[in-house]
One Martini backbone bead per residue (centre of mass of N, CA, C, O) as a GRO file, in nm:
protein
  321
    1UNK     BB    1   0.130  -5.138   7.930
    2UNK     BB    2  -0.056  -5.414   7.883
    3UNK     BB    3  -0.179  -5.573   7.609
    4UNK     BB    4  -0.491  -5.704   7.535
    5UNK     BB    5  -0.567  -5.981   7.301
    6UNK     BB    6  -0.886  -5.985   7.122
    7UNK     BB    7  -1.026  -6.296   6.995
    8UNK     BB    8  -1.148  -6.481   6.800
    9UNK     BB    9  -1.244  -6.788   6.794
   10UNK     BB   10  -1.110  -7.087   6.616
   11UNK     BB   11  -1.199  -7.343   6.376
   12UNK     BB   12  -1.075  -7.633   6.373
   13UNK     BB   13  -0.993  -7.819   6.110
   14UNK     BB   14  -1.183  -8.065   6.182
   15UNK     BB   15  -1.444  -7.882   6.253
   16UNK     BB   16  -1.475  -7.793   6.015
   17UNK     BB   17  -1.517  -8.025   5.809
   18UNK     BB   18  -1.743  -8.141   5.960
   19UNK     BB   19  -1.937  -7.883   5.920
   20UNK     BB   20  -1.945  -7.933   5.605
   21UNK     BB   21  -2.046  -8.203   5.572
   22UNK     BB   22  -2.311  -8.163   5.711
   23UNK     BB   23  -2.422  -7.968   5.510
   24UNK     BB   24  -2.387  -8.159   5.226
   25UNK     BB   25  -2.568  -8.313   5.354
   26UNK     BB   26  -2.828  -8.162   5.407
   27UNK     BB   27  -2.770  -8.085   5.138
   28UNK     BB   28  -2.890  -8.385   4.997
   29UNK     BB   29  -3.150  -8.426   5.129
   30UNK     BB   30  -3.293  -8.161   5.056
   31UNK     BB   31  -3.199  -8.220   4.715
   32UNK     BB   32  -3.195  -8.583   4.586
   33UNK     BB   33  -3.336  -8.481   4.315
   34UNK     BB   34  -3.114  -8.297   4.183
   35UNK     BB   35  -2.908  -8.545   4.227
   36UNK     BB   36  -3.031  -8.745   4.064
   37UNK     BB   37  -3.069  -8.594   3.797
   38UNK     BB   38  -2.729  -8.550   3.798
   39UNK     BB   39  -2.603  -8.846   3.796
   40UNK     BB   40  -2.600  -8.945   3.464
   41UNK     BB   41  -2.424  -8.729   3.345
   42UNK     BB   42  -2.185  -8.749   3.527
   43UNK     BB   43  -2.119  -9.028   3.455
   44UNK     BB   44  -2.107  -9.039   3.162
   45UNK     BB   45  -1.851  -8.827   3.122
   46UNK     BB   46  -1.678  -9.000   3.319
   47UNK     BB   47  -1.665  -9.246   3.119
   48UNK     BB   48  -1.659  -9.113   2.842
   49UNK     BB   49  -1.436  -8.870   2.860
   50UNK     BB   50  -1.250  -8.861   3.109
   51UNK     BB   51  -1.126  -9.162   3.083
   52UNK     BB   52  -0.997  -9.153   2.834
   53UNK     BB   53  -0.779  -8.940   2.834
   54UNK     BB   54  -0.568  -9.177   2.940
   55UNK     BB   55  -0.583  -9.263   2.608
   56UNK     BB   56  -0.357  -9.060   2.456
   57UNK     BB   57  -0.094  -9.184   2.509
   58UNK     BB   58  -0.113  -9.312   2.177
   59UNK     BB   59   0.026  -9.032   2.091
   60UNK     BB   60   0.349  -9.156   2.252
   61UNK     BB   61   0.306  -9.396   2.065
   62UNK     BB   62   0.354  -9.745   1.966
   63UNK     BB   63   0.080  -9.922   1.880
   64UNK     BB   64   0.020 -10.240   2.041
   65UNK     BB   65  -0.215 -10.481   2.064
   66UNK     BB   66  -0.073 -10.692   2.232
   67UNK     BB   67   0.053 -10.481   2.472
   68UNK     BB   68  -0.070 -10.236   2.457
   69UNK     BB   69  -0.086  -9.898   2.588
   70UNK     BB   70   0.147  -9.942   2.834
   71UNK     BB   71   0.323 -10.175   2.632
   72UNK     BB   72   0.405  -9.932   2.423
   73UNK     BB   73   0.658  -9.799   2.254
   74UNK     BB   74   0.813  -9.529   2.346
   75UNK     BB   75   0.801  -9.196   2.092
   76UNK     BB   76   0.680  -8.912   2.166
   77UNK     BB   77   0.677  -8.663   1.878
   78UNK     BB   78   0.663  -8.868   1.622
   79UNK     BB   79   0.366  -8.832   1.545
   80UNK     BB   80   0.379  -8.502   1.528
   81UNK     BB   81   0.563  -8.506   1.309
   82UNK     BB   82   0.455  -8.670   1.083
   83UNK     BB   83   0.227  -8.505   1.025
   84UNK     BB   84   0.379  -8.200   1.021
   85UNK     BB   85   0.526  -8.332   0.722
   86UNK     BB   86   0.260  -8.350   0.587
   87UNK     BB   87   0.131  -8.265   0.280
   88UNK     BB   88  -0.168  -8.233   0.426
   89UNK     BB   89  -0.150  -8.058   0.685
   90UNK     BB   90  -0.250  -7.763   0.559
   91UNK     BB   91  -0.463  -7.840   0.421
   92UNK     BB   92  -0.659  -7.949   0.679
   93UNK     BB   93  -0.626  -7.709   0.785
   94UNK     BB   94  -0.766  -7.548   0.649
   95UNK     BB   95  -1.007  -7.648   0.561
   96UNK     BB   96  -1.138  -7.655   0.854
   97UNK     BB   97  -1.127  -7.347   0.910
   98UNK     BB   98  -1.290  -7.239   0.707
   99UNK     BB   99  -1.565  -7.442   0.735
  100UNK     BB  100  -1.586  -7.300   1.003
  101UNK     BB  101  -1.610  -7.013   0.944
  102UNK     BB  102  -1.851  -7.000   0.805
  103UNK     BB  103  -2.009  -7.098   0.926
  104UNK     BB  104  -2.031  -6.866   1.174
  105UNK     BB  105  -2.073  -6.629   1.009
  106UNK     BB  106  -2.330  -6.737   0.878
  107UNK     BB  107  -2.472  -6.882   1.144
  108UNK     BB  108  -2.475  -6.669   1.368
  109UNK     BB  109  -2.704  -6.423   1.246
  110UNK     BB  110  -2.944  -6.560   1.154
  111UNK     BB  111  -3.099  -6.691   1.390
  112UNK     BB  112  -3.151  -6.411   1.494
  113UNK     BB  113  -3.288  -6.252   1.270
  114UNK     BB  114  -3.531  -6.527   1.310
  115UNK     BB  115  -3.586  -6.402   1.647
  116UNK     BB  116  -3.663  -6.092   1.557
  117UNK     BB  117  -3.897  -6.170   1.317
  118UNK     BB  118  -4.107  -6.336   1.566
  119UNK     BB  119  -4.100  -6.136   1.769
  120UNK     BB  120  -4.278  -5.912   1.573
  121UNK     BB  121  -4.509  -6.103   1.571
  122UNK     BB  122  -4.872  -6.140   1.568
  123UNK     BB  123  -4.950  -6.345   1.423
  124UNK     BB  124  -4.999  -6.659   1.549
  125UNK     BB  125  -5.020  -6.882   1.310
  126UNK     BB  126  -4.758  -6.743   1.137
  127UNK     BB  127  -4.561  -6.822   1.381
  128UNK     BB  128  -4.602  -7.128   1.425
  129UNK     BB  129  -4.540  -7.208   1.115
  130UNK     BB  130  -4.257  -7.094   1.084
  131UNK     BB  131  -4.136  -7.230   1.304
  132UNK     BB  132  -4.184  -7.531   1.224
  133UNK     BB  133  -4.045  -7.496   0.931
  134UNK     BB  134  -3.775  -7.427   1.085
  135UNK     BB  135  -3.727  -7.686   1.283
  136UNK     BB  136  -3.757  -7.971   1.137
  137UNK     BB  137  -3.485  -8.004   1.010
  138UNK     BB  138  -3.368  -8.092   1.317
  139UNK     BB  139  -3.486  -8.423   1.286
  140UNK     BB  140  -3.269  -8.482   1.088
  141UNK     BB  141  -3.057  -8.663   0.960
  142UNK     BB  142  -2.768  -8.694   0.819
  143UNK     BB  143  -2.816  -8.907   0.596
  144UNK     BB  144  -3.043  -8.791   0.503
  145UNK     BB  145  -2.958  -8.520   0.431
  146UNK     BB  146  -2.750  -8.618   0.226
  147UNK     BB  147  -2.938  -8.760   0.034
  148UNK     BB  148  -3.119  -8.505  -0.055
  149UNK     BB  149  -2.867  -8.341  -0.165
  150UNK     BB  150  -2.815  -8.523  -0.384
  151UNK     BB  151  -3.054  -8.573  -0.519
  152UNK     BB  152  -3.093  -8.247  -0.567
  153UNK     BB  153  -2.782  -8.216  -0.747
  154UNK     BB  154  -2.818  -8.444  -0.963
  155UNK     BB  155  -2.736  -8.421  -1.285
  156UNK     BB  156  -2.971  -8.592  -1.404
  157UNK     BB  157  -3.220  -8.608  -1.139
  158UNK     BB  158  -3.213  -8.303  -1.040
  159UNK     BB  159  -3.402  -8.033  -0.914
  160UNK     BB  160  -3.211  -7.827  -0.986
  161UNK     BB  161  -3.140  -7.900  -1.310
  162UNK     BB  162  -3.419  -7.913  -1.408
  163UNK     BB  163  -3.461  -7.587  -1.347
  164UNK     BB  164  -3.222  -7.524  -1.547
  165UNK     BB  165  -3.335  -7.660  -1.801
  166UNK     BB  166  -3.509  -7.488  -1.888
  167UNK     BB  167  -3.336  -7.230  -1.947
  168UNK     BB  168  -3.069  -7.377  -2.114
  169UNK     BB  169  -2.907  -7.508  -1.895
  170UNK     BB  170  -2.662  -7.700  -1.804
  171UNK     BB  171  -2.557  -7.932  -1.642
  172UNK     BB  172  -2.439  -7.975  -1.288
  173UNK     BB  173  -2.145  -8.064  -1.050
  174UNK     BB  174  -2.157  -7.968  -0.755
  175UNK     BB  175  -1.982  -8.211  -0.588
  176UNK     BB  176  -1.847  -8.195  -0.811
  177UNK     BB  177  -1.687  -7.939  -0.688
  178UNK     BB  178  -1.465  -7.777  -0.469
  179UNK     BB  179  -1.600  -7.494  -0.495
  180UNK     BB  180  -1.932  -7.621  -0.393
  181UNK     BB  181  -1.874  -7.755  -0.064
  182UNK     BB  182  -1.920  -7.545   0.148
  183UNK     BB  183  -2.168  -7.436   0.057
  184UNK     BB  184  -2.325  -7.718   0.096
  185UNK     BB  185  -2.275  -7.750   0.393
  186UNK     BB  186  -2.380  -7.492   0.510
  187UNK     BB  187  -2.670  -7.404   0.393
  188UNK     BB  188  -2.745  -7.698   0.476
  189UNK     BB  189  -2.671  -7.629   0.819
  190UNK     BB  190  -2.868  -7.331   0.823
  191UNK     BB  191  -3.136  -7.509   0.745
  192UNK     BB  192  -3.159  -7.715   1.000
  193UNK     BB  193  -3.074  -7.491   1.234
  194UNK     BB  194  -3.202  -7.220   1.268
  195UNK     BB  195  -3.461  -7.273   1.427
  196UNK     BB  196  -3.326  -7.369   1.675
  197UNK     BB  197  -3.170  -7.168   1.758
  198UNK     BB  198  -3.389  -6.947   1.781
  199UNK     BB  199  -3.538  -7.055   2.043
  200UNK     BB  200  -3.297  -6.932   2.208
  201UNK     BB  201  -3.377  -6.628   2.121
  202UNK     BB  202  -3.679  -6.649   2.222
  203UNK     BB  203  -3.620  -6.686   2.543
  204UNK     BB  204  -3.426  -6.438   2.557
  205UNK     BB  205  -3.696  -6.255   2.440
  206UNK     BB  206  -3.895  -6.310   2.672
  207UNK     BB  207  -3.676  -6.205   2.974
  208UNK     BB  208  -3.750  -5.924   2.914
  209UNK     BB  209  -3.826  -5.661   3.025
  210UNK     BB  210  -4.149  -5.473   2.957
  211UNK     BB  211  -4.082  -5.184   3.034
  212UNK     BB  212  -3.881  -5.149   2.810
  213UNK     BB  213  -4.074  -5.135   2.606
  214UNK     BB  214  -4.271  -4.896   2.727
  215UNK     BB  215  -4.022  -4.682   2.739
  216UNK     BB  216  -3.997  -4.670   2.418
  217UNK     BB  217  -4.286  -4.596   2.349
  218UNK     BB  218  -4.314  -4.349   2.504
  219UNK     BB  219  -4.038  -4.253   2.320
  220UNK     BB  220  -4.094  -4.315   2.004
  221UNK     BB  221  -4.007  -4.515   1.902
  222UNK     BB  222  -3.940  -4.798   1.723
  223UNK     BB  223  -3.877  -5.120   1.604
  224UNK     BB  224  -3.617  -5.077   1.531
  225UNK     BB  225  -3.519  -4.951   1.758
  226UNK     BB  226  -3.617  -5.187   1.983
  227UNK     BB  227  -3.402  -5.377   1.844
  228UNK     BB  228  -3.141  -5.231   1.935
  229UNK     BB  229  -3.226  -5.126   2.236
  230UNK     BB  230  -3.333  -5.373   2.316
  231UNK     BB  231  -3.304  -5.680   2.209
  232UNK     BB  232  -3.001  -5.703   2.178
  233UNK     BB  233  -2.886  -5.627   2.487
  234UNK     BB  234  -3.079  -5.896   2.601
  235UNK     BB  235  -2.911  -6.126   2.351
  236UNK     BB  236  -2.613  -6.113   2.465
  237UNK     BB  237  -2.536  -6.319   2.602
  238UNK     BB  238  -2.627  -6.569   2.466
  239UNK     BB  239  -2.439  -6.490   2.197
  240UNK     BB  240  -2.175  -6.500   2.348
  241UNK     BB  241  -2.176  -6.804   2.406
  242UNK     BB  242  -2.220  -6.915   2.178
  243UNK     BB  243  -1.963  -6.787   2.025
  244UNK     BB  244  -1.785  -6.951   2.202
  245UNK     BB  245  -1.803  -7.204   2.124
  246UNK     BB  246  -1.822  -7.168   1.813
  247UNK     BB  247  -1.508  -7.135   1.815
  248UNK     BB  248  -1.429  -7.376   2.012
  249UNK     BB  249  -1.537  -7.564   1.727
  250UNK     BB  250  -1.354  -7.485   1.487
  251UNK     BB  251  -1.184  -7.800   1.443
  252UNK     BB  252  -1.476  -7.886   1.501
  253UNK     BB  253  -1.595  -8.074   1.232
  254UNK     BB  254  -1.805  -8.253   1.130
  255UNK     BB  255  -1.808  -8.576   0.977
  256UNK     BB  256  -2.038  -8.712   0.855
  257UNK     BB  257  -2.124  -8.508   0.634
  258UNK     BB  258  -1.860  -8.476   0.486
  259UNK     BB  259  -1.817  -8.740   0.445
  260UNK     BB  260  -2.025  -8.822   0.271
  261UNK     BB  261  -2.001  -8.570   0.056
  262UNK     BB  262  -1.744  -8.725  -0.063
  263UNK     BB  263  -1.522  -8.726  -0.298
  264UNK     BB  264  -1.261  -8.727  -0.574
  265UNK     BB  265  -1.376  -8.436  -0.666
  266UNK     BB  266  -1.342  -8.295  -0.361
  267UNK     BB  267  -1.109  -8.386  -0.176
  268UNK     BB  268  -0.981  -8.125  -0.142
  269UNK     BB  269  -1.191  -7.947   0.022
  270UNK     BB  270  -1.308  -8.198   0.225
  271UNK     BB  271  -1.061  -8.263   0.359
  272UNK     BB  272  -1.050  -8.313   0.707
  273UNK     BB  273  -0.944  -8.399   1.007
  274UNK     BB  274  -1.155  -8.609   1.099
  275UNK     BB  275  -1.162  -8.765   0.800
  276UNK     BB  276  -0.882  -8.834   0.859
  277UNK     BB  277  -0.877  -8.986   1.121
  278UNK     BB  278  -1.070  -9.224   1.010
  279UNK     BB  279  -0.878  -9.333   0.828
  280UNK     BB  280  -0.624  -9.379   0.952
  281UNK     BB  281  -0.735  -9.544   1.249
  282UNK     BB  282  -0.955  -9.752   1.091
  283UNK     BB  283  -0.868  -9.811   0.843
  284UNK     BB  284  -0.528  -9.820   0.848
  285UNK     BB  285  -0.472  -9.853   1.171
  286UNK     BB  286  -0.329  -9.566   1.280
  287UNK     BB  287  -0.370  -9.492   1.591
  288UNK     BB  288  -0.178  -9.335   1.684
  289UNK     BB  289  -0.153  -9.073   1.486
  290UNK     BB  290  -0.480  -9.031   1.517
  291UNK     BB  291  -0.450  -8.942   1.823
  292UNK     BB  292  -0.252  -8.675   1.759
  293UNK     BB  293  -0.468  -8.544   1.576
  294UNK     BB  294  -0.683  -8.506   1.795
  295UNK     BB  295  -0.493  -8.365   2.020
  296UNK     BB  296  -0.441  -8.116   1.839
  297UNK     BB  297  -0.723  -8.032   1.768
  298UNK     BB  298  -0.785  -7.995   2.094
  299UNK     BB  299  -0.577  -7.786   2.148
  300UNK     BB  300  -0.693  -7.581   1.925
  301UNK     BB  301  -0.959  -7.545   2.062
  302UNK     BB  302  -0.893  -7.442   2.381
  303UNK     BB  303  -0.721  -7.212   2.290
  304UNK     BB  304  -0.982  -7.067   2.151
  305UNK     BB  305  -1.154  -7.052   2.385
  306UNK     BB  306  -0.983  -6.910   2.593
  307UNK     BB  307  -0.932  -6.650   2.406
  308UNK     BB  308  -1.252  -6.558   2.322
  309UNK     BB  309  -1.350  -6.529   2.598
  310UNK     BB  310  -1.184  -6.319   2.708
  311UNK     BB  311  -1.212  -6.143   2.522
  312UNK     BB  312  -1.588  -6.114   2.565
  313UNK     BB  313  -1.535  -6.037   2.821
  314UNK     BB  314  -1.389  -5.782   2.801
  315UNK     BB  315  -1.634  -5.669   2.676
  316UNK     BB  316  -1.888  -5.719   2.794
  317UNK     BB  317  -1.882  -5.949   3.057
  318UNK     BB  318  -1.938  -6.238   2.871
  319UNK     BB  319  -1.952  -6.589   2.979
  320UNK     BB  320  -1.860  -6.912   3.086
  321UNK     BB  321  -1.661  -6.748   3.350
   0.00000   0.00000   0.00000
């Protein structure tokens, strides 16, 4: 016997491009609000982030101003061996790694629990108070910010020193001491964000389904069980992206701050790589160098942040993608 064999039709690869091309156009058309939304952002990172990327080659360069980036003489990885040779490289890759994991250790559970303890608040008026007093600081400069602490530290005239001189204690020099560096950086960088943190899991503990609330309610919960077995779990995709973002850049420590805050007595413990490049690449005019350290630096952030979702993904199931 002979078999025939029934096929569905198949559309030819020219037919289906078009089909897709004209849903594409028609929703284009029908969401248009939407794609200009989102076209100066999308323009943005491309001008500013993606196309730089190709001038990355000045790492494997010895760049010359007047040859240009492209007509500069390829050195391959001697840039970034001369860095790795450098009696400063451990220094760096420590001071950036500790004071970026402590900021994250001591920086990711604080939002949280100050999160969880307005959430408890039914007072209105002192729940509004608190917030506004922990998020304000959120809108302060880093410049004003670090005048705030050198003033409030300041070993003469500083409200620190003047309060512990009350009690017969000699004033102390906060910034000039390397090993109150990273206290006064990271303390005074979770007085200014905790309160914005906060927000965001503020927003995640809205989203809970409230039977939830309800059904613990009805077995007698307690507050605290409400916040372990229904609060906790509610805000774990959010914290779990967080943390990850946050482990993401652990090797990028603001410049800004460190570098304001440095001084010679502390520079042992505050030179980080971000303020070696700003040194090396602009003061020193050392682009090569400067971008070889740079594009280590996004590598092994890059890294660990692959390295993290995945975990995270695979503890909890919640990641970035």
């Amino acid at each position: 016997m002979r078999t025939i064999e029934v096929g569905l039709p198949t559309k030819q690869p020219s037919t289906l491009k078009s089909s897709q091309f004209h849903l594409a156009k028609k929703s284009v058309k029908r969401h248009w609000q939407l794609y200009l939304l989102i076209f100066l952002p999308v323009l943005y990172f491309i001008v500013f982030k993606y196309i730089p990327i190709s001038n990355a080659v000045i790492a494997f360069k010895e760049y010359n101003v007047v040859q240009g980036i492209w007509g500069s003489q390829w050195v391959g990885f001697a840039n970034f061996q001369a860095f790795f040779s450098n009696p400063v490289f451990w220094t760096l890759l420590q001071n950036t790694f500790f004071l970026s994991l402590y900021s994250i250790v001591v920086g990711f559970p604080i939002p949280i629990i100050l999160a969880l303890c307005l959430n408890e608040i039914r007072q209105g008026f002192f729940k509004r108070t608190v917030q506004m007093v922990t998020y304000a600081p959120y809108f302060i400069s880093t410049v004003v910010m670090v005048s705030m602490i050198i003033l409030l530290l300041s070993p003469r005239l500083g409200i620190i020193n003047q309060a512990i001189g009350v009690f017969g204690i000699s004033s102390v020099d906060f910034l000039g001491n390397p090993d109150m560096f990273r206290h006064i950086y990271v303390w005074s960088d979770i007085w200014q964000t905790a309160g914005y943190a906060a927000v965001i899991y503020l927003a995640a503990l809205a989203g809970i389904d409230p039977t939830l609330y309800e059904a613990a309610k009805v077995d007698g919960a307690s507050r605290f069980q409400k916040i372990i077995h229904v609060d906790l779990p509610g805000i774990m995709p959010t914290a779990a992206i967080i943390l990850v973002l946050g482990v993401g850049n652990i090797m990028a420590v603001g410049f800004e701050k460190a570098y304001l805050l440095q001084n010679p007595l502390n520079l042992s413990n505050s030179e980080i790589i971000s303020t070696y490049v700003y040194k090396t690449g602009l003061l020193n005019a050392d682009y090569s160098l400067a971008t070889a350290v740079g594009l280590f630096n996004s590598v092994i952030n890059l890294t660990l942040l692959l390295m993290v979702n995945s975990f995270i993904k695979r503890i909890s199931g919640n990641g970035l993608w």
